[in-house]
Structure formats: C-alpha cells, structure tokens
N, C-alpha and C positions, 0 to 999 in steps of 0.2 A: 546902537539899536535903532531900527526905522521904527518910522508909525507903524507901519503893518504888524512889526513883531509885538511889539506894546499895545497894539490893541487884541492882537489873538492870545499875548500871555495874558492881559485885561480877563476876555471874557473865558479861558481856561481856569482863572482862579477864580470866578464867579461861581463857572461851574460848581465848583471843587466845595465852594463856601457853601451855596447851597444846599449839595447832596451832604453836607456834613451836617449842616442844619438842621434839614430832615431827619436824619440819621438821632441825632440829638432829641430833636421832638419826638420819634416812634421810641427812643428806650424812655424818655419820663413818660409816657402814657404809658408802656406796657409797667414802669415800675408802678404807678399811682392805681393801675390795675390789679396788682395782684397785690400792692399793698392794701388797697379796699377789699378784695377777696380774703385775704389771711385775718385784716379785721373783724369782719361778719362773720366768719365760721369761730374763732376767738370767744366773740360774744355768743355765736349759736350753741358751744360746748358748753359754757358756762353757765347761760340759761336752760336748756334744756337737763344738765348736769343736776341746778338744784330743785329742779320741778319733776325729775324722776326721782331724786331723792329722798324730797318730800311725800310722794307718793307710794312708795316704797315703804317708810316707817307710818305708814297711817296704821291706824286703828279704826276698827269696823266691828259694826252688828248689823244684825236685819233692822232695825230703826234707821240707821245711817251707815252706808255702806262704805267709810273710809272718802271715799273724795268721789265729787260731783261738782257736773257742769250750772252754772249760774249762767240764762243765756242773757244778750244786752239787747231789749226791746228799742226799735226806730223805726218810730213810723209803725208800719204791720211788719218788719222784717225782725227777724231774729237771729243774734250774732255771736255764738258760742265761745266767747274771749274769755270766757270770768270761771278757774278750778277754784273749789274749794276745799281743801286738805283737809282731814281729823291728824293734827300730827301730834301726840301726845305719849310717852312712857310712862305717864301715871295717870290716865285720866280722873276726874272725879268722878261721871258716873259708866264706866265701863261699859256698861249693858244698855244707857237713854243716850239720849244728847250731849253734845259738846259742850263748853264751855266758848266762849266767843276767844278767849285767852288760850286757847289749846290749838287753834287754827292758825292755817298758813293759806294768804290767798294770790292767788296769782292774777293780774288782770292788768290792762292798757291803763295809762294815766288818763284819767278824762282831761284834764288840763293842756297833754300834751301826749296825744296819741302814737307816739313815736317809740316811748317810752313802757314797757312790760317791769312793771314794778311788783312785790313780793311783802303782802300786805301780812301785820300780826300786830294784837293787839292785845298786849302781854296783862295789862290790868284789869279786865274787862270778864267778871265771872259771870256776867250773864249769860241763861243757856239759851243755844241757839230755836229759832224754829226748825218746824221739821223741813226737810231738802225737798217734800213737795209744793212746798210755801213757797213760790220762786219770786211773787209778787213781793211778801214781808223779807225774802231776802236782798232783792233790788236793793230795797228802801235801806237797808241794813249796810249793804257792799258800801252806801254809796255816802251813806254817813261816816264808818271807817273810814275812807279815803281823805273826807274831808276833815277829819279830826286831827289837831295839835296831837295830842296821847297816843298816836297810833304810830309805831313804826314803819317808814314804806323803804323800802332796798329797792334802788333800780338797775335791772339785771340786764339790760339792754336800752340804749336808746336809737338803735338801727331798725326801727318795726318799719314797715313800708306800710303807708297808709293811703287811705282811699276814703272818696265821699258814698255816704251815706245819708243821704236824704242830704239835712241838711248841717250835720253832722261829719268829723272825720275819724275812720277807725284803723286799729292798726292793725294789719293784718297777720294774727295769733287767732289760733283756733283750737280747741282741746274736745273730743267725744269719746263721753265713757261710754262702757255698756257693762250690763250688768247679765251675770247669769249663774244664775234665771233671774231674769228679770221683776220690774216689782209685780207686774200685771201677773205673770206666770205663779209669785208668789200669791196675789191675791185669789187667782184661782183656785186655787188648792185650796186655800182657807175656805171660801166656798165651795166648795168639795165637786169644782169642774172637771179637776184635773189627780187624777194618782202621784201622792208621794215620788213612786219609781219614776215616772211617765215625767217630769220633771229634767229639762234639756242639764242637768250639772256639770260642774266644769268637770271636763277631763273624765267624765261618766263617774266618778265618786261619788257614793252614795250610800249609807247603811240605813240600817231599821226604822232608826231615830236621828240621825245627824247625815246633811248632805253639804258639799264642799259647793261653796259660791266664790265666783270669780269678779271682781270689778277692776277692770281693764281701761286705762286712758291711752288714746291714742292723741300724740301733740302735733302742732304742725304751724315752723315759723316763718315770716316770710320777711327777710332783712335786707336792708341797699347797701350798695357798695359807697356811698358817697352821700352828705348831707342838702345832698343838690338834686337827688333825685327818691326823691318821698313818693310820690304817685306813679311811677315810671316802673312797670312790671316790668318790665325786658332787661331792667339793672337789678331787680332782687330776687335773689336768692334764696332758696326752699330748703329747710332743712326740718326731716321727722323724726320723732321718739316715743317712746311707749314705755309703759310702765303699768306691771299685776299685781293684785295682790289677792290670798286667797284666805276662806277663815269657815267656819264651820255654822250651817242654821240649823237649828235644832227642830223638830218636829211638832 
C-alpha cells in the first residue's frame, strides 16, 4: 500500500469515526431529553394527582369554604403558592372551623424552593383562624413547616424557581374562586343584593338554599434537569383544577 492510500484510508476512517461520534452524542441527548421530560410529567401526574384529590374530599361551609389560597408576601409582591385543604370525613365542628389536624396544605419548601411539599399536622386540635386572617395564617403556615410533629411529603422536587426580591420561589401557583363570592355573600347580608340576583353556580338556587362553587385552578412549572432551576425555556407547564359544590342556606 503507498502513502497515498494510507493516508486517504487515514482520513476516510476519521471521517467515519467522527460522524459516528456525533451520531452517538445526538441519541444520548435526545435520550437524556425525553428521559427529563417522562420524569417531570411523572412527577406532574403525581402531584397535581394528590392536590386534586385533596380538593375534591374537602369539606365546606359558608365560614370556610373547603380550600383556599394562603398568598406568600415579598417585599410588596404577592405569591399564590400556599392551598389550604379542609380534608376531613368527620370533622369536629362541621358547621365552624377546622381543626389544624384535619388539613392538608400544599406549599414550596422555604428551605428548599424546589421542593412542593404536602404539609398535615395530625395532632394539633387547635382551631384554625378564619381564612380572611391571611396575616395569622402566614404566621401559622409557617410554624407548621418548621415543626419536628408535623408531617411534610414531598411531591416533587422539580419546581423551577426564580428570585424574588431577595428571596427564591418555586414556581407553583393555585387560584380559587368562589361563587358567589364572599363580598357578593356580604352583600346580600346587607341586603345590597337579592337572594335570586346572586351569580350561583350552574344558576341553582331555591327559596332558601343556593348551590356555591369553590373552584382551584393549579398551575406547575417543573425542569427537566437539576442543572436548570431558573432557566424557563427548560420548564415545563402543567395545569389542573379541581370543584367542589355544597349548599348556603339563606
């Protein structure tokens, strides 16, 4: 064989080595691709799975309407991370307040904003404040978290976070709404507004009893890789919702 031939079969199998190379590196990226995508939605089923489920067996009255948002004050900004579930099959006072041991809360780890943890706090018979207290509730959320006695489950640790102030949060969002709302309810007690005249869900309504809707709408936002926390264009959005309806009486 001449030099000539040994050096064009040389740089032929260069080639060859190369495009195989390449070839190698585009399937472990497209595999470590879709394996970060099958994990994120994994964890998105799952969590979104047990926070509509919790939502779902709530229990509600016109004092407390089954589950509501706690929002997370920074700075002057307000950040809708924190449900609060009534998830109870036997409450003790069916008609007032929960018990702090009959809830299920959902919210970011402050520790570790990454993390959408599944807060209960099974010994604790204290009744809660009322859900317009959102100040005494803060203070409340945030003792739970920080309590030995409290149970926390973490239902994701893929949350995509971002700064806030000076602060990092994870980016989980939940907006209930209610209807009729509480204002529309105080209306009517101050006799602004007609019983009928009252927006009800699904227009239900009789003499004495009108059907109210408390409605969560969830919304998560998870990375595909623990290398990209702050990097929108790597995480992934996934929404759910959860109603529940029950009867106010007149």
């Amino acid at each position: 064989m001449s030099l000539i031939e040994m050096l064009l079969a040389s740089a032929v199998m260069a080639m060859i080595a190369t495009a195989v190379g390449a070839l190698a590196m585009a399937v472990n990226t497209g595999s470590q691709y879709s394996r970060g995508r099958g994990e994120a939605v994994q964890h998105a089923r799952v969590a979104l799975d047990r926070i509509q489920r919790a939502c779902l067996a709530a229990h509600a009255n016109e004092t407390f309407p089954g589950f509501f948002t706690v929002p997370t004050l920074v700075d002057d900004d307000l950040f809708p991370d924190t449900l609060v579930v009534w998830r109870s099959a036997n409450p003790a006072d069916p008609a007032g307040l929960p018990r702090y041991s009959e809830l299920v809360i959902f919210a970011p780890d402050p520790a570790n904003s990454n993390r959408l943890l599944e807060i209960t706090a099974p010994g604790d018979q204290r009744t809660v404040p009322s859900p317009a207290d959102l100040a005494a509730w803060r203070t409340e959320i945030a003792a739970l978290i920080s309590r030995d006695t409290t149970t926390k489950t973490q239902l994701t640790d893929l949350l995509r976070t971002a700064a806030a102030g000076d602060e990092s949060r994870g980016a989980v969002r939940f907006d209930v709404t209610l209807r009729p709302s509480d204002e529309e309810l105080s209306d009517y007690r101050n006799g602004d507004i007609a019983w009928s005249d009252m927006p009800w869900a699904q227009s239900i309504h009789g003499g004495d009893v009108g059907l109210r809707q408390t409605w969560c709408r969830i919304e998560l936002q998870l990375v595909t890789s623990q290398e990209a926390r702050a990097d929108a264009e790597t995480a992934l959005t996934f929404f759910g919702s959860a109603a529940i309806y029950y009867g106010l009486t007149k």
